[in-house]
Each structure stands twice: as structure tokens, then as C-alpha cells.
C-alpha positions as CSV (number, residue, x, y, z in Angstrom):
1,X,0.0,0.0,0.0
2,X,1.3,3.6,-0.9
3,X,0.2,7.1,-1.0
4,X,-2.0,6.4,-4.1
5,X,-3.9,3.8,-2.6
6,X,-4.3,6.1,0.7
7,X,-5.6,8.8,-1.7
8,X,-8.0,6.4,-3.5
9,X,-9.7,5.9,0.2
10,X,-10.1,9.4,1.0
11,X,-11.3,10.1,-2.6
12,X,-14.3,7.0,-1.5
13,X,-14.9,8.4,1.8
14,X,-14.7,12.2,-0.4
15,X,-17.8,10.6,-2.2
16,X,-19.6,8.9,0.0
17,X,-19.4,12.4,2.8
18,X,-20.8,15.2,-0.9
19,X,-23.4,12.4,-1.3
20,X,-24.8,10.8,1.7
21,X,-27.8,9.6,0.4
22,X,-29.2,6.6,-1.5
23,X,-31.9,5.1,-3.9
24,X,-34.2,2.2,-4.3
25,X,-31.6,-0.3,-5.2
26,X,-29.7,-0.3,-2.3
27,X,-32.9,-0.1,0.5
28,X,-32.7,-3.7,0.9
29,X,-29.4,-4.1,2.6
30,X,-29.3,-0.8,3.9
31,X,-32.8,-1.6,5.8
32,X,-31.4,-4.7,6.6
33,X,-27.8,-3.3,8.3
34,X,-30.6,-0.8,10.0
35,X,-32.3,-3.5,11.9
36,X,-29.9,-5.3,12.6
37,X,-28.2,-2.7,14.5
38,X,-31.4,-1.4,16.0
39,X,-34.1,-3.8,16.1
40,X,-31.5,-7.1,16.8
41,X,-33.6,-10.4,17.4
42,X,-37.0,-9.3,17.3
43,X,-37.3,-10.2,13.8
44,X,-41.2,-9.3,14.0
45,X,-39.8,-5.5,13.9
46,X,-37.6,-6.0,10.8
47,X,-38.7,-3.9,7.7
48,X,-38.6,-7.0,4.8
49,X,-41.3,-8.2,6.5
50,X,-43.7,-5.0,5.4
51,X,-41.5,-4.3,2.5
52,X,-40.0,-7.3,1.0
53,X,-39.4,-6.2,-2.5
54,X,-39.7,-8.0,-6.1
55,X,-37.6,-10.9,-5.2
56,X,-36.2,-11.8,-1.7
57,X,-32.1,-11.1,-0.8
58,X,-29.3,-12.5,1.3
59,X,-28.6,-11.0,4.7
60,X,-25.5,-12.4,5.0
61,X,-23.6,-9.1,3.2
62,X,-25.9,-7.2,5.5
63,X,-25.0,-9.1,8.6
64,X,-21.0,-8.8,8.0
65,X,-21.4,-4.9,7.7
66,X,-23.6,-4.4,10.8
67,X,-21.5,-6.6,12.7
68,X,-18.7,-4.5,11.7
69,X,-21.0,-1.5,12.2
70,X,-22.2,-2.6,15.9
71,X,-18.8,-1.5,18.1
72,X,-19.4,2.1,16.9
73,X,-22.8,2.0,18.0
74,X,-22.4,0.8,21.4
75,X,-18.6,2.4,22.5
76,X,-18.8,6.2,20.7
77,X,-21.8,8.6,21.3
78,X,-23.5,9.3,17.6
79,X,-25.2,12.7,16.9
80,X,-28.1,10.8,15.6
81,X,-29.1,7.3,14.2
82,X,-28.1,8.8,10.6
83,X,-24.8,8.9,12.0
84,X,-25.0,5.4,11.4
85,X,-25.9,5.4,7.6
86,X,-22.2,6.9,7.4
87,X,-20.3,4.6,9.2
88,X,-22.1,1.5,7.3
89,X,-21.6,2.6,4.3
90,X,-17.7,3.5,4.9
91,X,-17.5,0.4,6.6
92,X,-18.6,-1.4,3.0
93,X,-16.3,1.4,0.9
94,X,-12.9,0.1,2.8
95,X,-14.1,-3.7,2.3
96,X,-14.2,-2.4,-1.2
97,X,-11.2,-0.2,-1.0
98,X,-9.1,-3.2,0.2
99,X,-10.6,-5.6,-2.3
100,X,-9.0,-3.1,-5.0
101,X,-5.9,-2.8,-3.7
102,X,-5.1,-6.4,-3.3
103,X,-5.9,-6.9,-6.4
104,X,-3.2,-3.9,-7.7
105,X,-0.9,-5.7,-5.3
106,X,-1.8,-8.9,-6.9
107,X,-0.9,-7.0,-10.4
108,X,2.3,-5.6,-9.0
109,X,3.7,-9.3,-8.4
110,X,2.7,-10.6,-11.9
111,X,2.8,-7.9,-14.6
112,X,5.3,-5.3,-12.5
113,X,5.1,-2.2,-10.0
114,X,4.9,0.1,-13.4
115,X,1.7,-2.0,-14.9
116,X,0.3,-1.6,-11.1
117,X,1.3,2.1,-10.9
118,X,-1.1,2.3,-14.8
119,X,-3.5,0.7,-12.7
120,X,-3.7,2.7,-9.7
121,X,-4.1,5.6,-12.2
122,X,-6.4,4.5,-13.8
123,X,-8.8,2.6,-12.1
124,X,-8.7,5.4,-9.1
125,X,-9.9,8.3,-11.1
126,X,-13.1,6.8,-12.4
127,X,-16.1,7.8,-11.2
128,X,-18.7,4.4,-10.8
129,X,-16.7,2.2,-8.8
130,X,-15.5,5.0,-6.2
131,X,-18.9,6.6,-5.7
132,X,-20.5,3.0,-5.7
133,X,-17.9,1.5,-3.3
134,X,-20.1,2.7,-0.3
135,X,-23.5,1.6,-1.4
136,X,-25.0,-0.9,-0.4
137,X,-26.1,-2.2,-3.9
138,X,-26.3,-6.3,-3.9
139,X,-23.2,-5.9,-6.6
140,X,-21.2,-4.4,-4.1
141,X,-21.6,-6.5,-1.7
142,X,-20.2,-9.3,-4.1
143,X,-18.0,-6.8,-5.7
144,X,-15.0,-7.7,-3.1
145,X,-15.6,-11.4,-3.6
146,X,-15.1,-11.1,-7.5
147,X,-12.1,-9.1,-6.9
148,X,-10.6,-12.1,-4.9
149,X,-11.0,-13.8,-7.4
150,X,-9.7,-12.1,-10.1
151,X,-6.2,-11.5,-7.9
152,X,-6.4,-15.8,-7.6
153,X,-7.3,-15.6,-11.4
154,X,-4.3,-13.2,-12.8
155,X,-1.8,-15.3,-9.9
156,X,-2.2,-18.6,-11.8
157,X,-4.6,-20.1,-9.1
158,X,-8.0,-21.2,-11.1
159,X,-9.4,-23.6,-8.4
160,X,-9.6,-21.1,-6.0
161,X,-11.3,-18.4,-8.5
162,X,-13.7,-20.8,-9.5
163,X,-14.5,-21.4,-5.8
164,X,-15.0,-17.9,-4.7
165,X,-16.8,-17.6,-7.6
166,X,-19.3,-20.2,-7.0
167,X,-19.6,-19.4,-3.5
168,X,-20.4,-15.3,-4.9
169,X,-23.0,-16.8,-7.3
170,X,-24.8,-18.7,-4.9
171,X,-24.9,-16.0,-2.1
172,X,-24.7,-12.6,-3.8
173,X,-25.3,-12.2,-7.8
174,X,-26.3,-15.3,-9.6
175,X,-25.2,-14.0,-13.0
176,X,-21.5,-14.6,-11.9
177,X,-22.9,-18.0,-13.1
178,X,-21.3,-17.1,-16.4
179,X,-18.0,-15.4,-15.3
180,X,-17.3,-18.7,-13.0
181,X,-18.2,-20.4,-16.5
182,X,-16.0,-18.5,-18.7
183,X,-12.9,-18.7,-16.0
184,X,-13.6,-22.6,-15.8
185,X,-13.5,-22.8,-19.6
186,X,-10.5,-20.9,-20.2
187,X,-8.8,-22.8,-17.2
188,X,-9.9,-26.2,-19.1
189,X,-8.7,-25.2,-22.7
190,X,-5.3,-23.8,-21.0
191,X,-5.2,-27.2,-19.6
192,X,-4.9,-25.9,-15.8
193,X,-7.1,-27.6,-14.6
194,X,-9.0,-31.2,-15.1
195,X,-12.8,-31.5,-15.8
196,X,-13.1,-33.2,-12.7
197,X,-10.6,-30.5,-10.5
198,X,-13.0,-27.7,-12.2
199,X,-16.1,-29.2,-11.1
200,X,-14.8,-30.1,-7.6
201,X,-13.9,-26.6,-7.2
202,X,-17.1,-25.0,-8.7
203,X,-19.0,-27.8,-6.3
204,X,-16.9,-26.6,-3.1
205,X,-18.0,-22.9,-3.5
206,X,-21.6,-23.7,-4.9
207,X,-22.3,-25.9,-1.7
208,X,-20.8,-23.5,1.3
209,X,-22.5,-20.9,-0.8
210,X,-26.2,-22.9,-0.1
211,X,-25.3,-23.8,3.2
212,X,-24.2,-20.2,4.3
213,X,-27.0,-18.9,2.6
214,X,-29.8,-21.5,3.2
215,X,-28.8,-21.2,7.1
216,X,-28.8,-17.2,7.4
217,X,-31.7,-16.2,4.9
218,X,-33.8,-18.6,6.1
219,X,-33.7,-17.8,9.4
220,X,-34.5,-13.7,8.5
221,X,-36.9,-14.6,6.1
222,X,-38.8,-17.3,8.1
223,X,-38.9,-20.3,5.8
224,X,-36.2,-22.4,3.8
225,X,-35.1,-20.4,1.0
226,X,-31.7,-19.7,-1.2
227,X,-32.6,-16.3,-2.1
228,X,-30.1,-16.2,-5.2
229,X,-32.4,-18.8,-6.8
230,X,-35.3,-17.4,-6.6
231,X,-34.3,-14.5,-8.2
232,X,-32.5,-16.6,-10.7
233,X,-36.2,-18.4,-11.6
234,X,-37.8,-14.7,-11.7
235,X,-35.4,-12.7,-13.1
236,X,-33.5,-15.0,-16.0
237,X,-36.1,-18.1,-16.5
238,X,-39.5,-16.3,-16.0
239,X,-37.7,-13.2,-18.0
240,X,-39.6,-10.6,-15.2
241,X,-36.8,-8.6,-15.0
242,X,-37.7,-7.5,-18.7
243,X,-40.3,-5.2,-17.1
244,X,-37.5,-2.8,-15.7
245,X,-36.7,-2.0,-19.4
246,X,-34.6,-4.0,-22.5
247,X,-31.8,-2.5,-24.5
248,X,-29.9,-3.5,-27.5
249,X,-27.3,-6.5,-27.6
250,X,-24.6,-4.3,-27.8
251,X,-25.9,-2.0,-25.3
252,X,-22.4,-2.9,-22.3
253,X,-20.0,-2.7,-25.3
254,X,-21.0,0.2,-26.6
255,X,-22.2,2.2,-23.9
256,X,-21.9,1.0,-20.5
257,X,-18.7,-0.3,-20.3
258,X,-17.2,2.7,-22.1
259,X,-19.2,4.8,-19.5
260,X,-17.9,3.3,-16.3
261,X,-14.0,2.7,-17.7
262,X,-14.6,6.6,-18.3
263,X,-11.1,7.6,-19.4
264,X,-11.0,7.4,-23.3
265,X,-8.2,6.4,-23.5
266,X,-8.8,3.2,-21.8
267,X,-10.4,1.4,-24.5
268,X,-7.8,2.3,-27.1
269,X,-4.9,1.3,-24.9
270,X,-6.8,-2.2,-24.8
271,X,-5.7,-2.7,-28.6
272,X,-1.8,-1.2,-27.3
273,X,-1.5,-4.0,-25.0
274,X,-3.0,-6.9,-27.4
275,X,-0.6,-5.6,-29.8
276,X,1.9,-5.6,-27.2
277,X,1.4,-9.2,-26.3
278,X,-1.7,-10.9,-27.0
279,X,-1.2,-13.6,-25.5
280,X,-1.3,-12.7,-22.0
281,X,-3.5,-10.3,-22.6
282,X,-6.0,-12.8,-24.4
283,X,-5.7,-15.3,-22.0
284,X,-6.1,-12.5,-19.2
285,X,-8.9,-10.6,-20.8
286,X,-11.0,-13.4,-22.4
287,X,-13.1,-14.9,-20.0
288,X,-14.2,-11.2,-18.5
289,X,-15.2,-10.2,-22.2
290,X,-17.0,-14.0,-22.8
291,X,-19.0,-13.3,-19.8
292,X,-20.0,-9.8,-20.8
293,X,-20.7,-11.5,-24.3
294,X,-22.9,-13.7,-23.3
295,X,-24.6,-11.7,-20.3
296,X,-25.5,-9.4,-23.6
297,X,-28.1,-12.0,-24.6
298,X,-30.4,-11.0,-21.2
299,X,-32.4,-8.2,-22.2
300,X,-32.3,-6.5,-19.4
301,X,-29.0,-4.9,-19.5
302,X,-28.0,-2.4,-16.2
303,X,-24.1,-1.0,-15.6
304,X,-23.8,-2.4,-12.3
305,X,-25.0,-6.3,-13.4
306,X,-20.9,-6.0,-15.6
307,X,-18.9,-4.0,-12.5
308,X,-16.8,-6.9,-11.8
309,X,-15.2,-7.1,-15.1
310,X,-13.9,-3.2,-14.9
311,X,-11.1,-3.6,-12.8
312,X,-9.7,-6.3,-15.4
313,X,-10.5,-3.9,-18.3
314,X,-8.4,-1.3,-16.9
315,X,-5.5,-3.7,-16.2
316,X,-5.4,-4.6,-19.7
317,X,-5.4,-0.8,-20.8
318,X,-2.7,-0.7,-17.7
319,X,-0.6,-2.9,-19.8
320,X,-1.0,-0.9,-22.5
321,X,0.0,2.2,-21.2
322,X,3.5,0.5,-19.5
323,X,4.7,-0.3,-23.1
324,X,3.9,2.9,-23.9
325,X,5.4,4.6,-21.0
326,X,9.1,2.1,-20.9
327,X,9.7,3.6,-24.7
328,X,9.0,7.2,-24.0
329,X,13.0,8.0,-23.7
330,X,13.1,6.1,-27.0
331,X,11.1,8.5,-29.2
332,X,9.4,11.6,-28.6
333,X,6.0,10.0,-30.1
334,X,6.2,7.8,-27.0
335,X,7.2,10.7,-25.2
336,X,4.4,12.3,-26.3
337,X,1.8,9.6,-25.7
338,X,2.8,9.3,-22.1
339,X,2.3,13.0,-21.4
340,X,-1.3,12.5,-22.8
341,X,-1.8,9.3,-20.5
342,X,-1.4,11.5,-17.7
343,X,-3.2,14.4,-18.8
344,X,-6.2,11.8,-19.4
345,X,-5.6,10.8,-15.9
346,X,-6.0,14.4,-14.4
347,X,-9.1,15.0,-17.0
348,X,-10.5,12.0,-15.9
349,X,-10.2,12.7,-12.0
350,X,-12.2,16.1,-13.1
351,X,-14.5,14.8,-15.2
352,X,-15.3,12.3,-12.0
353,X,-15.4,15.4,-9.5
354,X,-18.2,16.9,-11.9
355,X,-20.2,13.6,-11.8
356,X,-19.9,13.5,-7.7
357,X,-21.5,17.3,-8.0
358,X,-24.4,16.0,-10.3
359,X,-24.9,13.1,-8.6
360,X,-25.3,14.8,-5.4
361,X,-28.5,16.2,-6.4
362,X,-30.0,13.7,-7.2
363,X,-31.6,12.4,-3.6
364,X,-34.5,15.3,-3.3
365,X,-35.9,12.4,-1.2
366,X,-32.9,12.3,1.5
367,X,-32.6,15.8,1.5
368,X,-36.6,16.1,1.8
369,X,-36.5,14.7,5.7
370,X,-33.7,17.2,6.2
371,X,-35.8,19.6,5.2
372,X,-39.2,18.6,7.0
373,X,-37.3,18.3,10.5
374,X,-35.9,22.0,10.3
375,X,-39.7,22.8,9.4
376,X,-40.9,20.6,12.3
377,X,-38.4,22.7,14.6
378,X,-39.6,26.0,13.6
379,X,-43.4,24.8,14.1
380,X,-42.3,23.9,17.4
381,X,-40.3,26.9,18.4
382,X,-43.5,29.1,17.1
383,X,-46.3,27.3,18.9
384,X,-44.1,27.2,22.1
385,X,-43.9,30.8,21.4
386,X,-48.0,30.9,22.3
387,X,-48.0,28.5,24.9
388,X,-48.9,25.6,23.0
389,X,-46.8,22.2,22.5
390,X,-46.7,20.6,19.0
391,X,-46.4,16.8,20.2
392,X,-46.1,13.7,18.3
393,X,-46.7,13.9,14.4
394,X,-47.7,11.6,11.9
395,X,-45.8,12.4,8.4
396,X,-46.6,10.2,5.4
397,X,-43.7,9.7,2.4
398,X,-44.8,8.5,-0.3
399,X,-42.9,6.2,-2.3
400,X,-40.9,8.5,-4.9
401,X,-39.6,10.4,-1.7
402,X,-38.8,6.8,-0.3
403,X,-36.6,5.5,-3.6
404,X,-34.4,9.0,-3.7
405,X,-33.2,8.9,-0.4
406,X,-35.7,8.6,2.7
407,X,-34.5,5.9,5.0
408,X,-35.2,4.0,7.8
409,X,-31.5,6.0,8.8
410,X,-32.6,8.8,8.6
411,X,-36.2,8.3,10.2
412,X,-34.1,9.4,13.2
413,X,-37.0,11.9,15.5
414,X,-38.9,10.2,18.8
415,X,-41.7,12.6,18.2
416,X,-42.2,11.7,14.7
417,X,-44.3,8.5,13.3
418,X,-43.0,8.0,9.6
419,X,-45.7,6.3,7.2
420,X,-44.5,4.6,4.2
421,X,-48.2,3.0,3.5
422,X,-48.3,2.4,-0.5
423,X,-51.5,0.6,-0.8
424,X,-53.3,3.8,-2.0
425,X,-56.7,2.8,-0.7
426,X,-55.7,1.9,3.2
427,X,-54.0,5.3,2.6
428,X,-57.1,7.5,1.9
429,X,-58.8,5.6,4.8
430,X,-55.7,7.3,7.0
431,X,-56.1,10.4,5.3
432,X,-57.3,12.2,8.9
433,X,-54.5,10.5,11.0
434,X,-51.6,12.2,9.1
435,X,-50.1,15.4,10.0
436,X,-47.8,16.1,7.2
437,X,-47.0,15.1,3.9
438,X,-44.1,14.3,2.3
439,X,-44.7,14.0,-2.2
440,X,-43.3,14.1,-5.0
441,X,-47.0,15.4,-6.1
442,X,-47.6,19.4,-6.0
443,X,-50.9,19.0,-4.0
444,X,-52.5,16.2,-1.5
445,X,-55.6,15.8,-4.1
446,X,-53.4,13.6,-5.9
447,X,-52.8,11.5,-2.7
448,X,-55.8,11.2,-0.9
449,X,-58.0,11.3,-4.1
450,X,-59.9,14.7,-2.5
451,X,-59.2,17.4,-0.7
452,X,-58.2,18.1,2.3
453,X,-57.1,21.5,4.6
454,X,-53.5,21.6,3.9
455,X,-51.0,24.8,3.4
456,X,-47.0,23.9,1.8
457,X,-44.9,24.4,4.7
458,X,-41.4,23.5,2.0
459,X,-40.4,22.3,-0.8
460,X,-36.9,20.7,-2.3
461,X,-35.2,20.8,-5.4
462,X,-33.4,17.9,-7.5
463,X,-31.4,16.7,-10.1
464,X,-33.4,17.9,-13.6
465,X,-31.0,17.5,-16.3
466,X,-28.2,19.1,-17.7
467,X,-28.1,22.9,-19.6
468,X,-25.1,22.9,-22.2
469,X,-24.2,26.6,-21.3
470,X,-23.8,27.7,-24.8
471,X,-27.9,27.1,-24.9
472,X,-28.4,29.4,-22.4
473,X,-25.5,32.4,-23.0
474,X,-24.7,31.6,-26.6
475,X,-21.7,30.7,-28.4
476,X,-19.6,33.3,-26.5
477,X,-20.6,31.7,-23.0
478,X,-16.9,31.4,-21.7
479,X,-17.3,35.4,-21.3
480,X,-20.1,34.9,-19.0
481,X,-18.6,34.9,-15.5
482,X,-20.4,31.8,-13.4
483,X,-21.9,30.1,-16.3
484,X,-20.5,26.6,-14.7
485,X,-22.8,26.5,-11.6
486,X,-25.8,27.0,-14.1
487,X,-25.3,23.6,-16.2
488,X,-27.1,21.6,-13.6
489,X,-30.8,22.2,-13.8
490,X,-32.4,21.6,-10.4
491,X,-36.5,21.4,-10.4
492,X,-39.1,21.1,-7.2
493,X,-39.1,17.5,-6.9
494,X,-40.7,16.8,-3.1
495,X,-43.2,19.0,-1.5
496,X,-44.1,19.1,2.5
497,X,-47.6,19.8,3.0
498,X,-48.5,20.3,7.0
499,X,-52.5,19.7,7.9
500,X,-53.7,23.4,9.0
501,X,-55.0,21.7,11.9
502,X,-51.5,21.3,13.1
């Protein structure tokens, strides 16, 4: 570990402090860590119950998080329970963190501390695996698996990738079916392994992975289940996950992998290093690329579903960009190319800090509770002003505000009882009991389905797209003093309506 690698932690914990917040996708385990840590055995309490999503998932990722979560809960005094949603989610950055830096160290050992160095560079300054590293997607919970992997993969050590591998399919992501495919295919055809030592490996991972997870996840969930096949049947055989959208074949190719390896230059120095020597490179790269090839045939295609394969990507442009870099005191075009390496390097690390800015604006929901307890504080301060208390209130979120942000985390006041009812009749029934109202709908008609005595006590703004600047000052924008904090375009996403009976 170095100075780079120190920097690449403070650049996750950098991203994780400007954008505190999360969405939908990572609820699960983050409502998961949250009872765990607050509600503990009484599994009667625990939010999946209420809320247990499309498909069911493991608690074991959860688990090993809140049990690393639980000693700073119990030995130093927290400002609030939210104070928790930031030490969870660091915790899961470093597990990340370290996962990537073993693997440059494992890169360091076989292809040299200059390829490692390309690595660090390069890999670092992206923007998708350093904001990510914190969140408590599913993919990053298996993320740091994969990457243990890939450091047994690159060291020569197949069996043990293709256990890890099995044991992350079964327990985490069950389309790292394929890359434990792919990795046991190219290990056959290499001739480094047997058939029979590749399915004894697979077969070692594949059952600790159904015991660990058949013990844990049915025990939280209450009856015997693998949760990885389930979602397997729903998502893959029954084709459901098709609902959530389909895009083209080509779609990780030829625009999310280019999106999360960021740098341009990444992609070309991919050619530079299979021109350099392809057959290291082929035999490094292939199975990563074979399993994004045939992952392509689902059409439900999403960035995160191919993350593991980025760090591999970028040590193939890493190779790339040492041959480049060992010839630049041999001619000034090498010269030349390795000044524009780094340049790409700082551009990138800009490019990335303008993505964290963007990205932070897009919570409304998070920053909506914010909001509604400084407007809860001034209520209180005004009618304590006439004598009067303002007591326990009911606020209702509906479930917009509840995907961009709003978590149990940050539920965090005694004197508040937060609603998340969906069903939208049982929620006109309750339309009397609730004091305030947190929506993504400009008025409580649209809630309650008719009208009610209610007077907008706040509002709060979020992400609505980008403004190229020359639309809004012309082609001679660069003379406009400020024009960069005007790209973003932030709209009134959440509103807080109080009852006028309050």
C-alpha cells in the first residue's frame, strides 16, 4: 500500500461524505444493516417483512457490515441514528477499497510495480466504482468477492477463483454464473485444470455458498429459502426482470462499459496491449469479455449487473499504457503519448469530480427529511412561542420520496411516526390520522383522491438535467462569469404539505 492507494480511500470516503444519500436499489441491505443494529432479534420488527421487494435477498452481506458496524454504535456517542448510515456505508467502501488494492498488489507481483502504478491511475480516477464502493447495492456486496478472485485468477490459481466464484453466485449475484463459467472454460482449454478439479472446485463454492446462505436467509426470512435462486427463476427463467426495461445487444459494449471505464483512452490502450502481447493479454482478458458477451443475450441490460469485469479492463489498458510509457525515452512520439496518458488521468479525475457534484443532487428524497425536521423545529419553536406544544406527528412519504433517499437512517426523531403506506386505498382511509405530507406530487388531491385542509410548509429541489451553457449564454458563454454552476438544472421534486389543523 502507498500514498496512491491512501488517496483512493479518501477520494471514497470524499464521495460517500458530498453524497450521503441513497436510492431504491440499495434499500434492501441498507434496511437490513438498520435492523440489525437497531431492532437485533426481534425479527417481528424487521422492515422486509412489510416491504420485501420483487424478489427476496441474502442478509449475509448485510450481517457482516452491521456486525462490523455494531462496536461504533455501542462504544462512541453518535449525533443521531443517521450517523449510522455513514459509518455502514464507509465500513462497506474500505471492504471495497481493500478488495482493490489487493488486487493492484496482486498485479504488481505478476505484470510489474509500473503496470500496477497504470492501474492505480487508472482505475482510481473513475467515477462508478468510487462513488459505488459505499452503497449498499447487492453488486457491491459481491463486488469484493469477485475481486478475490480475479487476484487468484491473474496469480495462476483457477481452483480457487472458481471457488470464490461459485460461492459469490450462490450468495450474492447469480449472474457470476457465467464469469465462473467463462474462467472454468479458459482454465480447461489452458489445460490448468481437469474437468473433474473444475467441477470439484465450482462444487466446493456452490455448496458453502447454499449452506451459508440457506442457514442465514432462512432464518431472517422465516422459511427455507436460497434467495439467489429465486431471483435466478424470476429474473432469468420467467424473463420478469424485462419489465424494468430492455436495451440493444450491444448496449455494455458500446455504452456502458465505455461509460464506467470513463477515461477514453482506456479502451484504445486495450488494442496497445494486445498488440503488445496478445497472448497474455488474451488469456487474461478473455473470460471477463466472454462473460459480458454472453450476459448481452439477457435483455435487461444495467451497468452495475458487468462491474466486476472493470477492474480487469483497466488492467489490460494498464498494460497498454506500461509499453507505452518504458519507450518514452526512445522516441518523442512515446514521449508524447505518455504525457497525454497523464493528462487523461488528471481530466478523468475532473470529469469524475463533476459527476460526484451531479450526482449529489440527485436524492430530493434524502434531503426532503432534512428539510421537514428544520420545518418541524420551527413549528415547534412558534407554537411554544404561544404557549402551546406541537407533540407527536404523523408524516406520510410517499414512495418516490422513499426511492431517492428517505431511509429508515434517517427516520431518526422520537416525536415523529413515519408512514411509508403504499396501498393507496388503506391510505385514503388514513387520510385524517396524518399530520404532514411528504410527495413528489404538487398538491394532497393527488394523494388522498380529495381534498383536504393543507398549506405547503417546504419544498426541495433535484437533479433535472443538464443545460449545455452555450444554450443558455450563446456561443460566447466562456465570457459569461459563473456560467458553470448553471449547467445543472435543479426542479421542485418533493413538497411538504402540513395539515392546518396542526
Amino acid at each position: 500500500m502507498d500514498l496512491l492507494d491512501l488517496l483512493f480511500l479518501v477520494l471514497i470516503i470524499v464521495h460517500l461524505v458530498v453524497s450521503p444519500y441513497t436510492k431504491v436499489e440499495e434499500s434492501f441491505n441498507l434496511h437490513a444493516i438498520h435492523d440489525l443494529l437497531i431492532h437485533g432479534r426481534d425479527l417481528q420488527a424487521y422492515d422486509h417483512f412489510e416491504f420485501p421487494g420483487v424478489v427476496p435477498r441474502t442478509f449475509i452481506g448485510a450481517l457482516a457490515v452491521a456486525l462490523l458496524t455494531k462496536p461504533f454504535q455501542v462504544l462512541a456517542p453518535l449525533p443521531s441514528k443517521f450517523a449510522l448510515q455513514y459509518i455502514c456505508r464507509g465500513i462497506l467502501g474500505v471492504i471495497n477499497w481493500a478488495s482493490i488494492v489487493s488486487l493492484r498488489r496482486a498485479v504488481s507481483k505478476v505484470f510489474g510495480k509500473s503496470t500496477a502504478l497504470w492501474f492505480a491511475l487508472l482505475q482510481y480516477t473513475q467515477f462508478h466504482i468510487t462513488y459505488y464502493a459505499s452503497r449498499t447495492l447487492p453488486n457491491m456486496f459481491a463486488f469484493p468477492l469477485t475481486m478475490l478472485a480475479t487476484s487468484f485468477y491473474i496469480c495462476g490459481k483457477p481452483a480457487r477463483t472458481i471457488t470464490v466464484l461459485a460461492f459469490t453466485t450462490i450468495v450474492f449475484r447469480a449472474e457470476l454464473l457465467i464469469l465462473t463459467a467463462t474462467i472454468g472454460a479458459s482454465s480447461l482449454l489452458r489445460r490448468q485444470l481437469s474437468l473433474s478439479s473444475t467441477i470439484f472446485a465450482g462444487s466446493v463454492g456452490g455448496i458453502l455458498g447454499i449452506v451459508a446462505s440457506g442457514l442465514v436467509d432462512s432464518y431472517f426470512w422465516d422459511f427455507p429459502l436460497v434467495p439467489e435462486f429465486y431471483g435466478l427463476y424470476f429474473n432469468a427463467i420467467k424473463g420478469q426482470s424485462a419489465n424494468w426495461g430492455t436495451e440493444p445487444w450491444h448496449t455494455y459494449f458500446s455504452l456502458h462499459l465505455p461509460k464506467i471505464l470513463l477515461n477514453p483512452v482506456t479502451i484504445p490502450l486495450i488494442f496497445v496491449s494486445g498488440f503488445a502481447d496478445l497472448r497474455r493479454v488474451g488469456i487474461l482478458l478473455a473470460p471477463y469479455a466472454a462473460f459480458v458477451g454472453i450476459y448481452s443475450l439477457h435483455p435487461h441490460k444495467e451497468w452495475r449487473f458487468i462491474v466486476y469485469v472493470v477492474p480487469v479492463f483497466v488492467l489490460t489498458a494498464a498494460i497498454g499504457a506500461t509499453w507505452i510509457s518504458n519507450r518514452m525515452r526512445k522516441k518523442v512520439i512515446f514521449l508524447a503519448a505518455t504525457i497525454a496518458l497523464v493528462a487523461s488521468v488528471a481530466g478523468t479525475l475532473m470529469i469524475s469530480a463533476g459527476m460526484l457534484a451531479v450526482s449529489s443532487t440527485n436524492y430530493p428524497g434524502g434531503h426532503a427529511v432534512v428539510a421537514l425536521h428544520e420545518r418541524l423545529d420551527e413549528l415547534a419553536v412558534a407554537k411554544a412561542a404561544v404557549g402551546d406544544v406541537l407533540g407527536n406527528v404523523t408524516v406520510h412519504f410517499d414512495v418516490p420520496t422513499c426511492m431517492s433517499g428517505a431511509t429508515l437512517f434517517t427516520f431518526a426523531r422520537d416525536d415523529v411516526v413515519y408512514d411509508r403506506t403504499e396501498n393507496s386505498e388503506e391510505l385514503k382511509s388514513m387520510a385524517g390520522e396524518i399530520d404532514v405530507l411528504v410527495t413528489f406530487e404538487k398538491g394532497p388531491a393527488n394523494v388522498f383522491g380529495r381534498e383536504h385542509e393543507w398549506v405547503e410548509i417546504g419544498s426541495v429541489k433535484g437533479f433535472g438535467g443538464l443545460v449545455p451553457p452555450w444554450r443558455q449564454y450563446g456561443p460566447r458563454f466562456w465570457e459569461t462569469a459563473g456560467w458553470w454552476n448553471n449547467i445543472v438544472h435543479l426542479e421542485q421534486r418533493v413538497f411538504i404539505f402540513a395539515n392546518r389543523g396542526l
